[in-house]
Structures are given as C-alpha cells and as structure tokens.
C-alpha positions, 0 to 999 in steps of 0.5 A: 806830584812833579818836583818844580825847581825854579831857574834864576840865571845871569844870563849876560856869563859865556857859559850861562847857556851851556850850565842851564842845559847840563842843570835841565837835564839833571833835574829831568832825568830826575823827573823834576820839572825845571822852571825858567822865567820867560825872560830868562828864558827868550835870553838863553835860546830856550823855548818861551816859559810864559811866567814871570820870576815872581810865578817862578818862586811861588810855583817853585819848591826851591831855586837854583840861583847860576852866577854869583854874589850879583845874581844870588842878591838879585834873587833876594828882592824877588816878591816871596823868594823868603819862602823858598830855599835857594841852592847858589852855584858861582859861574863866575867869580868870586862868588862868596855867598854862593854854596859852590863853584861851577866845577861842583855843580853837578855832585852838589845839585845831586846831593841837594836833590838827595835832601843832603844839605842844611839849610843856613837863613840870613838875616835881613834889613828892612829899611823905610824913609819918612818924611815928618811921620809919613813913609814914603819908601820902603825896601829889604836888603840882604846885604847892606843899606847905602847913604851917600853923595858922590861929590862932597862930605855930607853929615848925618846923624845916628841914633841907635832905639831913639837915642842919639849915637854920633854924628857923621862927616864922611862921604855916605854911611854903610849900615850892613848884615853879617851877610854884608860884612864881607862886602862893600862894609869891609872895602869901607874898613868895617869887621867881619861878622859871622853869619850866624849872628844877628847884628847891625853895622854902622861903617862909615865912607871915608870919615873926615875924622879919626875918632869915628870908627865902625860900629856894630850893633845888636841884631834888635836895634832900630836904626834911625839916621836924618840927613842935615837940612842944608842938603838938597838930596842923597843917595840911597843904595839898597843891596848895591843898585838893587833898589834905588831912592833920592833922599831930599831934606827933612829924610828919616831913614829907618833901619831895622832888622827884617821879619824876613830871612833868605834861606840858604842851601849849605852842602854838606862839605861847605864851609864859611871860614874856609871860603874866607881864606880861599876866597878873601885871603884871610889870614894870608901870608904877605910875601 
C-alpha cells in the first residue's frame, strides 16, 4: 500500500508554491502519494484534489504543516488531526513550535521519512461555556485560551477544582499550556514552562494591581472562571482567532486539560532550549 502524507500549507507566503512543488517531488520520488486539500489546492495552482483538510488527516499517515506558528495551530483545530503526527517546517518567520526551518526541509523530510524522529505529544486545553448548568460552547486550544475586552478593565473571578483562587481587575485573562508559555502568555508577563510538563497558567493582562501576579497550576486542575454580571458581553479567543465566542452575563468558563494531545514530530537534531536562545533570545546579552 502507498504511503499518503497530508499537505497543510499557508498558502498566503511568496515561497508556498515553489516549497509545495520541491516537498512533492521528494515524497513521489519516494513513491509516497502527497495529499493536498482541494482549497489549498486551487490556491497553489495545482490540479483540484476534490478533498476536504478533515479527509486529508483521516486518509493521511502524517502531515506536513509549511509556514508557521500560525499555520502549525491552525492544523491543530482540524477534526481528528490528534491522530496524526504532524512534522512542522517554518517558511516564514519565527516559527517557535515548528521542528525546522525552510533551509532544512529537505534533509529533515528525509530523515522523517527514513523514520529518524521522535515524536514530542503537547498537551492541550478543553475549554466549555456554560450558562446555569447547560453548555452552550465548547472548544480545544493548543496554545491558550483568551477572556478579554478591549475597551475597560473587567473583573473576574477564578476558582482552581471548586475553590475559589482570587479575583481579577485587569484588561482580560491568559489561561495557556507549556505550549502556549512562549506566546501571547509571555508577552502578558507570565513564565516559560517546558513543554513536557502538564500544567495550567493563569496570566492576567494588564492587572490593575500589584499583588496580582501569574500563576501556574497543575496539569490536573479544572479551571473555572465567572464573569461579573454588571458586564454585558466578553470576549473568548481560542488559540488567537482560531475559535471565537461572545460571552454575555451569567458565563461560566471552564478550563481543563484536554483528553487530547497533538503529536509533534522532533528531529533528531532539534532542540527546545536552543530555539529559546535562538529564536527568543534567551539569555542574550544587552549591549
């Protein structure tokens, strides 16, 4: 049986067409068949597919995500991508959470295809709004889980497994993965956490209090946060803009750690504490 190896593409970077092409005909002069979603597809001049990205991953024995952070989380809220591992090549930027650069490509999809990787599973949240009892919403997130308003302070309560933590005064709330502690978390003051470990952070935005300071807590904990009724509506960012939800009075938000995980593929020459110094300039010298 042919070896299938799904496609998930920004198709919006310069050099999307021309790394497709080069990645299509590594995997075919493999005699692995490449699998493109028609979208994608149509968007990259190629000839139309005729499946959806959710046929893609179920046909698929692993995906190959081109471009970056961005990209490698929108791959993350494709119905059943848990299932499959996905090797992420940065075409763009920073690319934190991808395996490699775009100047490594082609040795790292070799090696991949030789079976010389490891495979690295990130944990994720499950996240659920109710309203008195009944669910009205509900979402996963790889990266973090966002309440905020843009135009006034808002307050919110926390409660960590059913008792109550602090209240918040601040422009919105960060609860986020190791995944996400590198990301909108840190920008927001919170810690970096390895991503081996299975925990929950709690950063607020902008607290209108020094004796508020981010949290972390253990990967186990069921989060729970209730707006205050005096708000008409809040927002709720899932992974950026991923998944978006109004908040209107009475919300309980509820954060748990997922019965999910997304499977990473890790060369063997990657490493997550040299991408920190690389990449976010840990430990760098201020001249």
């Amino acid at each position: 049986m042919t070896k299938k190896i799904g496609l998930f593409v920004n198709t919006t970077k310069e050099n999307a067409k021309q790394v497709v092409a080069d990645v299509i005909a590594l995997l075919k002069s493999k005699e692995v068949q490449p699998l493109i979603p028609n979208e994608q597809a149509l968007l990259l001049g190629l000839t139309q597919t005729g499946i959806s990205t959710e046929q893609m991953v179920d046909a698929a024995e692993l995906v190959i995500v081109l471009g970056g952070d961005g990209t490698l989380l929108s791959a993350a809220h494709t119905i059943n991508i848990e299932n499959v591992p996905i090797l992420a090549i940065n075409i763009g930027n920073l690319g934190f959470l991808t395996d490699a650069s775009i100047y490594d490509l082609i040795p790292t999809l070799k090696a991949t295809l030789n079976g010389e990787y490891r495979i690295e599973h990130r944990m994720m949240l499950e996240v659920s709004v109710n309203y008195h009892g009944k669910q009205t919403f509900h979402a996963y997130a790889l990266n973090d889980v966002v309440i905020r308003e843009y135009t006034r302070l808002i307050e919110l309560d926390a409660y960590v497994d059913g008792e109550f933590f602090i209240p918040y005064n601040a422009d919105g709330l960060i609860v986020a993965t190791p995944s996400g502690s590198t990301g909108y978390s840190m920008s927001g003051g919170g810690t970096i956490v390895a991503p081996q470990l299975e925990a929950i952070l709690l950063t607020p935005i902008a607290p209108h209090s020094l004796t508020v300071r981010p949290f972390i807590a253990h990967g186990d904990a069921e989060i729970k946060v209730e707006m205050h009724s005096t708000y008409e509506s809040l927002d709720l960012f899932i992974d950026g803009q991923r998944e978006t939800h109004t908040l209107t009075r009475d919300a309980a938000i509820i954060i748990k750690k997922a019965d999910r995980t997304i499977q990473l593929i890790r060369s063997k020459n990657h490493s997550y504490y040299k991408a920190l110094r690389e990449k976010l300039m840990l430990g760098e010298r201020i001249k």
